[in-house]
C-alpha positions as CSV (number, residue, x, y, z in Angstrom):
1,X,36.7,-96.3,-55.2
2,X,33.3,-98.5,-55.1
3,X,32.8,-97.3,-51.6
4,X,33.3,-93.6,-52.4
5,X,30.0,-93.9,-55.1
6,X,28.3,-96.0,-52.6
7,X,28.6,-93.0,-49.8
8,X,27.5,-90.3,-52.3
9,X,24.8,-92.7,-53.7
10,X,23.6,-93.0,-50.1
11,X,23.9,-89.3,-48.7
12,X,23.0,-87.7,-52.0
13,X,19.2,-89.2,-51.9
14,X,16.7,-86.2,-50.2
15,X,15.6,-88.3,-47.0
16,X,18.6,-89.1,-45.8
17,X,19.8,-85.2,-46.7
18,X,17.2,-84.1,-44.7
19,X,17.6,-86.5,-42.0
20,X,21.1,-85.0,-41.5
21,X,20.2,-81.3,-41.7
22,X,17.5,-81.7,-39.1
23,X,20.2,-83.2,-37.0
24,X,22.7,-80.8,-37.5
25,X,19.8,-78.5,-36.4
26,X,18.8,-79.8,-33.1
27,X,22.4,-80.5,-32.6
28,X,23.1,-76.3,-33.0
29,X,19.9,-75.9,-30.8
30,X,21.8,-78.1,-28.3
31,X,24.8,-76.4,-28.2
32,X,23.6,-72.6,-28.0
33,X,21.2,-73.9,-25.2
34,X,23.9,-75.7,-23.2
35,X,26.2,-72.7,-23.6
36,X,23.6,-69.9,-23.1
37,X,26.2,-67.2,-22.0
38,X,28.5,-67.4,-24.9
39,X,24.9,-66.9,-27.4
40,X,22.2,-65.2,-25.8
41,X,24.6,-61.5,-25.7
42,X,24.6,-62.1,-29.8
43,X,20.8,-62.7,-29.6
44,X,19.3,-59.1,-29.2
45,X,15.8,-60.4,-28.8
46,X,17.1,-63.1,-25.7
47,X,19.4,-60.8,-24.6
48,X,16.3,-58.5,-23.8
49,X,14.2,-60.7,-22.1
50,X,11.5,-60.4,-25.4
51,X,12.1,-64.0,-26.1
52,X,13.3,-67.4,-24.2
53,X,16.3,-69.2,-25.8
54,X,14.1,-72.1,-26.1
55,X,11.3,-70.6,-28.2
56,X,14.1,-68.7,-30.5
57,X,16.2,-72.0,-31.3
58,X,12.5,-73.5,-31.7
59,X,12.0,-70.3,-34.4
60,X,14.9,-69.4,-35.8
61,X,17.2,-72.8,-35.3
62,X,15.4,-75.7,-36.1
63,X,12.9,-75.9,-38.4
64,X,13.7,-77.1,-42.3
65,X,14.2,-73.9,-45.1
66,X,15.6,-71.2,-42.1
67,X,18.6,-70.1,-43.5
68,X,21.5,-70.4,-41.2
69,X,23.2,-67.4,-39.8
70,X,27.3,-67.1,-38.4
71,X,26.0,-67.3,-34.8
72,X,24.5,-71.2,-35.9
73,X,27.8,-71.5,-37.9
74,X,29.9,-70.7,-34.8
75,X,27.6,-73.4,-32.7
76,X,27.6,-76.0,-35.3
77,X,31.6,-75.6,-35.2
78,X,32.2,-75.4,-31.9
79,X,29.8,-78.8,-30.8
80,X,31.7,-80.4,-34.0
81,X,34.8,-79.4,-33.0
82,X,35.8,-78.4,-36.7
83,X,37.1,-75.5,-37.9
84,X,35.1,-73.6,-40.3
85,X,37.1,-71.5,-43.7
86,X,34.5,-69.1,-44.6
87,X,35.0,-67.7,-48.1
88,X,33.4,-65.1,-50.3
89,X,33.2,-63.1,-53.7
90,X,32.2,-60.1,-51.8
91,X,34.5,-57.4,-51.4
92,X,34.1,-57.4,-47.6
93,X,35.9,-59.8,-44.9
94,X,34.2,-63.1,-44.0
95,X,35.8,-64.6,-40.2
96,X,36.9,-68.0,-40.0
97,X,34.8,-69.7,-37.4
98,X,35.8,-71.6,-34.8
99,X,39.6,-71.9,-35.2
100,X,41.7,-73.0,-32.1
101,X,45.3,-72.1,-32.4
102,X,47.8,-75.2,-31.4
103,X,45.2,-78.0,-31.8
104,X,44.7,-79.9,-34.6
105,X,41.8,-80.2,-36.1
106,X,39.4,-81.1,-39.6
107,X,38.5,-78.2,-41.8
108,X,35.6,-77.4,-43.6
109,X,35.8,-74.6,-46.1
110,X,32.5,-73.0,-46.6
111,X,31.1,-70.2,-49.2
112,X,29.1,-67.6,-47.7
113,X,27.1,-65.8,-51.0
114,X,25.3,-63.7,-48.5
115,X,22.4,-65.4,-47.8
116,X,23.3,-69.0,-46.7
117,X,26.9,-71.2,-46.7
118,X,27.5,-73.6,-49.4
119,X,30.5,-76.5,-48.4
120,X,33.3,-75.9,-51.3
121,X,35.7,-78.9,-51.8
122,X,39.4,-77.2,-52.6
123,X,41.1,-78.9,-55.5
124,X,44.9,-78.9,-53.5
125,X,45.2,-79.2,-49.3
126,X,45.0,-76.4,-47.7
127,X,47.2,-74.8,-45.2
128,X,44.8,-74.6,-42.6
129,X,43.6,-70.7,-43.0
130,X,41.7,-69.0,-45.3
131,X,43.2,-66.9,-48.1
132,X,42.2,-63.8,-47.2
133,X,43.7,-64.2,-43.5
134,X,47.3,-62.8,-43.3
135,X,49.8,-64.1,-41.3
């Protein structure tokens, strides 16, 4: 139990927050860069030619305070190899991001409020989908 406060003691101070979202970011950058043809069609202004990958992961990716959008949430899933439970208290269907039927993997059940994803902790396991998925 010691170890459990000691990990939230040491992830819940701001640097090292930080230090992990920028991370995280560059890692996203990363992954839509070194996959370019599975992003840049869900990128209008790449997709167009307005804009180089680079310089939109450098805009839109990267920097601190840029809220992230499903597109980032499907990279940051995909180079994590997690799978990503989107839920919501909006009326409308959120997608699960980045499931791969027949292969295990960790979860990671996220809120989306509309503006940005917030990481929910269930109370009881999960059985691997999201509740408003139907069989």
């Amino acid at each position: 139990m010691r170890w459990k406060k000691e990990l939230l003691k040491f992830f819940s101070t701001y640097d090292k927050t930080l230090d992990i979202f920028a991370f995280l970011r560059l890692l996203v950058a990363i992954q839509i860069c070194s996959h370019s043809e599975e992003y840049v069609p869900h990128i209008p202004v790449v997709a167009s030619g307005d804009c180089s990958l680079e310089v939109w992961c450098f805009r839109r990716v990267t920097p601190a305070g840029v809220e992230s959008e499903y597109l980032m949430m499907r990279a940051l899933a995909s180079a994590l190899e997690v799978i990503l439970i989107v839920e919501t208290f909006q009326e409308r269907y959120t997608q699960d991001i980045y499931t791969d039927p027949g292969v295990p993997r960790p979860a990671v059940t996220l809120l989306y409020n509309g503006n940005h994803y917030d990481i929910i902790y269930p109370c009881a396991t999960s059985s691997g989908s999201s509740s408003h998925q139907t069989s």
